[in-house]
C-alpha positions as CSV (number, residue, x, y, z in Angstrom):
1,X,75.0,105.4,94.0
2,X,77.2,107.4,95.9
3,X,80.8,108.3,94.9
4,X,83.8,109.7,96.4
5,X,86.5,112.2,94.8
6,X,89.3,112.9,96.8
7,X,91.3,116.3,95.7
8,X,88.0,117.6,94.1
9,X,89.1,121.3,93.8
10,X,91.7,120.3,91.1
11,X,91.6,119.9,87.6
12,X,91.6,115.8,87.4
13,X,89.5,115.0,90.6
14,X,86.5,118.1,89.2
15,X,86.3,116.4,86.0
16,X,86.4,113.0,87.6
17,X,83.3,114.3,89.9
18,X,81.5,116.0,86.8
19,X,81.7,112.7,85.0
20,X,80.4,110.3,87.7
21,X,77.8,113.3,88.5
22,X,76.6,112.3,84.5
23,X,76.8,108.6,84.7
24,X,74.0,108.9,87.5
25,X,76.0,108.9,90.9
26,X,75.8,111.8,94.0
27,X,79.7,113.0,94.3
28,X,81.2,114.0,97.5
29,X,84.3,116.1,96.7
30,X,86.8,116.2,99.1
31,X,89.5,118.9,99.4
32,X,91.8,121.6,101.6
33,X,90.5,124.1,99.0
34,X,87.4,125.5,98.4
35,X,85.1,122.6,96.8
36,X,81.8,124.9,96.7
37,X,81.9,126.3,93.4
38,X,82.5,122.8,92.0
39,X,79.7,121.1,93.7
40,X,77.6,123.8,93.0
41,X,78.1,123.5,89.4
42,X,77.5,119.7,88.9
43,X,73.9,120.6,90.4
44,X,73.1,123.3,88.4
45,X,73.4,121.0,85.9
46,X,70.9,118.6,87.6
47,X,73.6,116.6,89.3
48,X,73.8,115.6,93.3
49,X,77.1,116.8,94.7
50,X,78.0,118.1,98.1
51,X,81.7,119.4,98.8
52,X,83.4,119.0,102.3
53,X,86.5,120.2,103.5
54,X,88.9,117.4,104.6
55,X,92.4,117.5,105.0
56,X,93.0,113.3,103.8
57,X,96.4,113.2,106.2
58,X,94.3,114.1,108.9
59,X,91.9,110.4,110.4
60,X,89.4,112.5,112.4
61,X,89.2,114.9,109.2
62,X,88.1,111.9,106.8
63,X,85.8,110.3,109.8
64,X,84.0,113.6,109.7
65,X,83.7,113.7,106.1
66,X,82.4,110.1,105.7
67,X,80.3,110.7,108.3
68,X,78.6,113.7,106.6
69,X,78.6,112.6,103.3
70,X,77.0,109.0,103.8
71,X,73.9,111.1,106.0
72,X,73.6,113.3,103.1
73,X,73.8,111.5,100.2
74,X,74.2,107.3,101.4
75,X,76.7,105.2,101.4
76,X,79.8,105.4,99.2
77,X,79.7,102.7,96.4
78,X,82.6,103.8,94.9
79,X,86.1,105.4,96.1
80,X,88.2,107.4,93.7
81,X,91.7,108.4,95.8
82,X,92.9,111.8,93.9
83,X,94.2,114.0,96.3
84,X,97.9,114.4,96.0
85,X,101.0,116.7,96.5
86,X,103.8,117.4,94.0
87,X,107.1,118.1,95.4
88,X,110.0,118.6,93.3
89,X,114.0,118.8,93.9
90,X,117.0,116.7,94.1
91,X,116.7,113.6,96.3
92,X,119.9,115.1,98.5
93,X,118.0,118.4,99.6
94,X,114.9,116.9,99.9
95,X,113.8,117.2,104.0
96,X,112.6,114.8,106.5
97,X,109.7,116.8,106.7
98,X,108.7,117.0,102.9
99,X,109.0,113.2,102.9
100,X,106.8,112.7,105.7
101,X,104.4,115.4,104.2
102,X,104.0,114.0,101.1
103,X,103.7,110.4,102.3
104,X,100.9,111.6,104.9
105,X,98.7,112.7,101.9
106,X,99.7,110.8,98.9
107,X,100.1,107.5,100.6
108,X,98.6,107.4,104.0
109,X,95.6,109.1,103.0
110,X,94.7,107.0,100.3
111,X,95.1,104.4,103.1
112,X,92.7,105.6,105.4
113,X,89.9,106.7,102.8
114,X,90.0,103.6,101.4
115,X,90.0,101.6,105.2
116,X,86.7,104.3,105.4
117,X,85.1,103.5,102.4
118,X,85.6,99.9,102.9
119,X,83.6,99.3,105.4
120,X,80.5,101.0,104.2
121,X,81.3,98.7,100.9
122,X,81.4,95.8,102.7
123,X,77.9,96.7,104.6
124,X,76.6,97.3,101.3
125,X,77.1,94.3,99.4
126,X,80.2,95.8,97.3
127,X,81.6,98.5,95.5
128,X,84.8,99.7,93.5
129,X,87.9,102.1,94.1
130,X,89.8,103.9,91.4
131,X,93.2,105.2,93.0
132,X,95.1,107.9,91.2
133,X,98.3,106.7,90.2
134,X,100.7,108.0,88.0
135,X,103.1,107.0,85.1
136,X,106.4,108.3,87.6
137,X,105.9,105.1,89.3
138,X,107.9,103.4,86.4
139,X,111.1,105.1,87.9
140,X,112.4,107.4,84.9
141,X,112.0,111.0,86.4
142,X,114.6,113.0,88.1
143,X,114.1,115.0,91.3
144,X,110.8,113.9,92.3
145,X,111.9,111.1,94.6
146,X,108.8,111.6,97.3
147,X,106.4,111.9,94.9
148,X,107.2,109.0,92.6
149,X,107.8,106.8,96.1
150,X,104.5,107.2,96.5
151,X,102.4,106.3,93.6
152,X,104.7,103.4,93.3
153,X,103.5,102.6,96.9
154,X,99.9,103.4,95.6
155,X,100.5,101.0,92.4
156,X,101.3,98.2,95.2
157,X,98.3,99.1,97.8
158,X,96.1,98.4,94.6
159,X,96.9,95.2,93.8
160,X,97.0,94.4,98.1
161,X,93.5,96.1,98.4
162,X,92.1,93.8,95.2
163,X,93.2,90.7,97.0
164,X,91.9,91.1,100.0
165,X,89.0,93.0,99.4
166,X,87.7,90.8,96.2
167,X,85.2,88.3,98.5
168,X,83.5,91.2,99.3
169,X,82.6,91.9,95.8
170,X,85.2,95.1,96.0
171,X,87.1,96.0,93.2
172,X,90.5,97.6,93.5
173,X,92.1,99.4,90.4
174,X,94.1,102.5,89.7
175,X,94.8,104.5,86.7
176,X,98.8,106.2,86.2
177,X,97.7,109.1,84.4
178,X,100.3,110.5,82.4
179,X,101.4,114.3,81.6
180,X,98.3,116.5,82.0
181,X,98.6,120.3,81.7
182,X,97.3,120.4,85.5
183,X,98.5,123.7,88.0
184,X,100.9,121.6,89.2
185,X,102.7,121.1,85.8
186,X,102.7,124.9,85.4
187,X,104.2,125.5,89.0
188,X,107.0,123.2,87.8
189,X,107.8,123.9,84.7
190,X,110.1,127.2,83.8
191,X,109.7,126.4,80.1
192,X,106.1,125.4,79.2
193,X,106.8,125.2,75.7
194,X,109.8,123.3,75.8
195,X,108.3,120.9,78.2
196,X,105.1,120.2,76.1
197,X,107.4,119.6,73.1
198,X,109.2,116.9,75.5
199,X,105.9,115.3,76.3
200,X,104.6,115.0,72.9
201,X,107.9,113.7,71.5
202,X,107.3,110.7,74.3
203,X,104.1,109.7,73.8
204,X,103.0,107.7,71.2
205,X,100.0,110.0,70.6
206,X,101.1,113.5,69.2
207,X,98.9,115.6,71.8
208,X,97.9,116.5,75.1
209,X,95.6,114.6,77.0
210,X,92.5,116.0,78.1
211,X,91.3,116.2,81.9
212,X,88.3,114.6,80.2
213,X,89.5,111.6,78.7
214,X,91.2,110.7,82.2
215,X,88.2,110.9,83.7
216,X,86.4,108.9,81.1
217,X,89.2,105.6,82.0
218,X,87.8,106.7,86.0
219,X,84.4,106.0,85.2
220,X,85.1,103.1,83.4
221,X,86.8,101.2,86.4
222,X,84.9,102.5,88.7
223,X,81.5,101.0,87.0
224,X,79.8,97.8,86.2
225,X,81.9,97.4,82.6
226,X,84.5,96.7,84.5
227,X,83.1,94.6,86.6
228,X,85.4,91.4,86.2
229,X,89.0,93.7,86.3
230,X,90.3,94.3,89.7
231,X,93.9,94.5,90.7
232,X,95.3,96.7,87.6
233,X,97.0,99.5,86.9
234,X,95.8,101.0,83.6
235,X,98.2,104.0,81.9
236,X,96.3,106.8,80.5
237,X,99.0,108.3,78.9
238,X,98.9,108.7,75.0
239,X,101.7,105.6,75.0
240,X,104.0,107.1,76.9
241,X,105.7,104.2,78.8
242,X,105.6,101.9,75.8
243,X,108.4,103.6,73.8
């Protein structure tokens, strides 16, 4: 079994590889930052992993990387579409460019990686793909107006992808993780404190989330307990959008 993790370098898609690495599968992690140290780690630990630098906006980049990573470790079985960018800043100053930039990787490329991994799928009697959502899609967050236009887009690709995909035993899903204390949130965030103390007062469970315990709701969709779900969009969020 052979799986891929877009964004591998960060926080979410390295504990998403280390825990598919457990559960028995060779992980390709895919990034624009340096993958090495993470793929090296999984096999010190007696895992399979290979890193490869791919830019996910770029086709030719992901051709090369699929390419690589099915001679080196087979097929992909399963699909997890991670990588992501974060802008942030009111709708009115946001550019034509940023929009386009952040569409490119956050929608496009989840696209194409999936079109990619589809095929080998397909060839190889089935598989599953976990796409990296997020809670923002519900539409309650202020001055991320790319960013949230995409995962709703991704949210809606899902449920597209399961349709179509389902006769060839393909499953489709996506989790909308809510807030993690990822780089991202830190580059954000002025206040850290009063942030967290925002978060928790949302969510239904009084803590943070752990990197692991979104990983653990990746593995879960992408393998055979799920194997009658396709379609859905499961919040990993401590209850967040339910109050």
């Amino acid at each position: 079994m052979t799986a891929v993790v877009t964004g591998g370098a960060g926080a979410l898609g390295s504990a998403i590889a280390r825990r598919l690495a457990r559960g028995g599968h060779a992980v390709a992690l895919l990034d624009i930052a340096d993958v090495t140290g993470t793929a090296a780690d999984i096999r010190s630990r007696g895992g399979v992993a290979l890193g490869i630098h791919c830019d996910v906006s770029d086709r030719d980049d992901i051709a090369h990387a699929f390419e690589r990573l099915s001679t080196e470790l087979g097929k992909p079985t399963v699909l997890v579409n991670n990588a992501a960018i974060f802008p942030s800043g009111s709708f009115l100053d946001v550019s034509v460019e940023e929009w386009d930039e952040t569409v490119a990787v956050n929608q496009r490329g989840y696209f194409m990686c999936a079109q990619q991994a589809a095929q080998s799928m397909i060839d190889g009697g089935g598989g599953s793909m976990v796409n990296v959502a997020s809670i923002v899609w519900h539409g309650f967050w202020e001055n991320m107006s790319p960013y949230v236009t995409t995962k709703g887009a991704i949210v809606a690709m899902t449920r597209a992808l399961a349709r179509e995909l389902g006769p060839h035993e393909i499953r489709v899903n996506a989790v909308a993780p809510g807030a993690f204390p990822t780089a991202a949130e830190r580059s954000q965030h002025a206040d850290l404190a009063a942030y967290e103390r925002r978060t928790i007062e949302s969510q239904s469970l009084k803590r943070r989330g752990t990197f692991d315990e979104l990983a653990a709701a990746v593995a879960f969709l992408a393998g055979p307990d799920s194997s009658f779900i396709t379609g859905q969009t499961l919040n990993v969020d401590g209850g967040w959008v339910m109050t």
